[in-house]
C-alpha positions as CSV (number, residue, x, y, z in Angstrom):
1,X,0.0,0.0,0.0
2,X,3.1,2.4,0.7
3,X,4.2,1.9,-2.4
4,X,0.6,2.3,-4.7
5,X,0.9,6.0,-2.6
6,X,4.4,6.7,-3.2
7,X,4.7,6.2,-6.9
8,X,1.0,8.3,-6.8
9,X,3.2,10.6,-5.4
10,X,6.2,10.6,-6.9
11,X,7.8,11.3,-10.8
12,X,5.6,8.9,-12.2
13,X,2.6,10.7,-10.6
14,X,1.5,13.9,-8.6
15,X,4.9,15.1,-8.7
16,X,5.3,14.4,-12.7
17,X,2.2,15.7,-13.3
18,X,2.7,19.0,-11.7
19,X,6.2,19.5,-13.3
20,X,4.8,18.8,-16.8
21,X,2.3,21.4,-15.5
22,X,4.5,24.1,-14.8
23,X,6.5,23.1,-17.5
24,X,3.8,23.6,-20.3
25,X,3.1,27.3,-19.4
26,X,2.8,28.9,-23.1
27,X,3.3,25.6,-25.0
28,X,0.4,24.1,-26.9
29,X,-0.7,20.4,-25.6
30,X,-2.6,18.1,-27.4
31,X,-5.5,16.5,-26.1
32,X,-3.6,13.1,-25.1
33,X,-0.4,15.3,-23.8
34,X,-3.4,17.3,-21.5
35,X,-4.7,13.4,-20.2
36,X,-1.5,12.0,-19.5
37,X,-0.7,14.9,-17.4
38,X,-3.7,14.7,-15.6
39,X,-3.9,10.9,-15.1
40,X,-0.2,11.6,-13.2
41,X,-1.6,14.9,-11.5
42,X,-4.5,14.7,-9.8
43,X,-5.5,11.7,-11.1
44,X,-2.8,9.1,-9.1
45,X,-3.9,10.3,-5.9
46,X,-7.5,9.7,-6.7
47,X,-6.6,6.3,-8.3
48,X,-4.3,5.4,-5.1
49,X,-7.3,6.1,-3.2
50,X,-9.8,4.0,-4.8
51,X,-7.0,1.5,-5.3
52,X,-6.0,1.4,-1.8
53,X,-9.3,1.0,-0.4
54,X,-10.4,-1.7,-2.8
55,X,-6.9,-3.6,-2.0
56,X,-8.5,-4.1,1.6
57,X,-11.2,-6.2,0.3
58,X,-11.1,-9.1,-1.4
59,X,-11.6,-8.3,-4.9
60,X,-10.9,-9.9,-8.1
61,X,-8.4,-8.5,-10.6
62,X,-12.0,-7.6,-13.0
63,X,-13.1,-6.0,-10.4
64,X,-10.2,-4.0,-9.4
65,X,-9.4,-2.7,-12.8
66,X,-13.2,-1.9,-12.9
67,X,-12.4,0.2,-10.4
68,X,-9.6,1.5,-11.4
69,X,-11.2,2.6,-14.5
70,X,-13.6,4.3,-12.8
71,X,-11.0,6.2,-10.6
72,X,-9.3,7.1,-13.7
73,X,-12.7,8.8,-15.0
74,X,-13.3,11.0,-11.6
75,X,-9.8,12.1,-11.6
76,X,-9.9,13.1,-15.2
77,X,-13.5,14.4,-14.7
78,X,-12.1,17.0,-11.3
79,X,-9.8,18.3,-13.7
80,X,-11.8,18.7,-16.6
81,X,-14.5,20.5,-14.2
82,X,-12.0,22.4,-12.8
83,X,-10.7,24.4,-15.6
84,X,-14.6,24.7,-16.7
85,X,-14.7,26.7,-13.0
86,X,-11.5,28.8,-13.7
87,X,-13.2,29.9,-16.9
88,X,-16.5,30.3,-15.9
89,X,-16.9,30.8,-12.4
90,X,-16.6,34.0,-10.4
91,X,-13.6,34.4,-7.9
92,X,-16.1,34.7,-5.2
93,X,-17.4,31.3,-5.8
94,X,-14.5,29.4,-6.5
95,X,-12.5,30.9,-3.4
96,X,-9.8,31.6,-5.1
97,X,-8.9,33.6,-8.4
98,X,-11.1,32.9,-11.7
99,X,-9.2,33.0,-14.8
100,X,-5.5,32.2,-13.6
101,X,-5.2,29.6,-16.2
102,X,-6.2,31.5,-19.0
103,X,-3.8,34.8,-17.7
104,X,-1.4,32.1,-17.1
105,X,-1.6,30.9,-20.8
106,X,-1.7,27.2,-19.2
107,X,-3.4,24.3,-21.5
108,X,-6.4,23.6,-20.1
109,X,-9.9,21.7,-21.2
110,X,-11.1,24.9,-21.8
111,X,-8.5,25.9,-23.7
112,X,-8.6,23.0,-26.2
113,X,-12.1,22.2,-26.0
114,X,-13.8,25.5,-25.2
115,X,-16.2,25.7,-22.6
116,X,-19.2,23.8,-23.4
117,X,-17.5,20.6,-24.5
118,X,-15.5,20.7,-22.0
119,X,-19.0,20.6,-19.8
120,X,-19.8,17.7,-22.1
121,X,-16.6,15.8,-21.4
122,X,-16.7,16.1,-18.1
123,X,-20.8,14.2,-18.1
124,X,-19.0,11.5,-20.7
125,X,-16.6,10.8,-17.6
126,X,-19.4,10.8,-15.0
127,X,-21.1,8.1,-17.4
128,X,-18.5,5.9,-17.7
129,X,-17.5,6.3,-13.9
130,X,-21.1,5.1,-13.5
131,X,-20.6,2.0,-16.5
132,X,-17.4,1.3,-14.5
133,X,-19.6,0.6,-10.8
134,X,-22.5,-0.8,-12.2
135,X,-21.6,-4.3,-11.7
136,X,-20.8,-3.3,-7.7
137,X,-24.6,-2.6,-7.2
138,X,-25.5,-0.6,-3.8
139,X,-21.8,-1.6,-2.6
140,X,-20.7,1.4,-4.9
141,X,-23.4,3.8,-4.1
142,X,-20.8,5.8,-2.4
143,X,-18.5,6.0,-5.0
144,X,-21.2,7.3,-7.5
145,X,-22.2,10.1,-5.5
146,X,-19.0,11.0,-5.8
147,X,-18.7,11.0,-9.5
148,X,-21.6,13.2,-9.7
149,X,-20.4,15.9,-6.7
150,X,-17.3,16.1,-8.7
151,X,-19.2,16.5,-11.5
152,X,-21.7,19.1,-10.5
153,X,-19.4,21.1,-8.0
154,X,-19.7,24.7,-8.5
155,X,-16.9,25.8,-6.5
């Protein structure tokens, strides 16, 4: 379990992520380029966490990459609604300043996508989050609730 959270952690994750991050200021990203370096970002921890709570049942290796899959959509779906927010939210909602990415030049969703699909990627991920559970039944009701908070969030 130490190690699922350090490599999350570490170059191959958070850390990674955030350097290609800060390291893209300026520079155009493709769509695939912009995944990658949110599946490392973000996306690890959220994948350690499913991963690491799942590891302390006994589940089968379908299962677990189910899950997986589905971590992978919520941590690509907090990122996608994120820079939806950043563009489109006011400072006083979001708590912090609107419209850093853009002043920033940073490649975001919004940037490559524009706003609305953006919106509409970020629903695609909640579905398949949902896809991804649906064999769990009730066990996963949790988990769900949290694709769509992530989702809908407004701040």
């Amino acid at each position: 379990m130490l190690r699922t959270l350090a490599v999350a952690s570490g170059t191959r994750g958070m850390a990674g992520g955030q350097a290609t991050d800060l390291a893209a200021i300026g520079k155009a990203m493709t769509l695939p380029e912009l995944e990658l370096m949110h599946i490392m970002k973000t996306g690890a921890l959220i994948r350690a966490s499913v991963s690491l709570g799942a590891r302390c049942g006994e589940l089968g290796e379908g299962a677990l990459a189910r899950l997986d899959h589905y971590a992978k959509c919520v941590g690509l779906a907090f990122q996608v609604v994120d820079d939806v927010l950043d563009a489109a939210a006011s400072t006083a909602t979001l708590g912090k300043t609107a419209g850093k990415d853009a002043a920033q030049n940073k490649p975001t969703y919004v940037s490559l996508l524009g706003v609305a699909r953006a919106r509409d990627l970020a629903q695609e991920l909640r579905r398949d989050a949902h896809k991804a559970l649906a064999d769990f039944g009730a066990r996963a009701a949790r988990l769900g609730d949290l694709a769509d908070f992530i989702v809908a969030r407004e701040f």
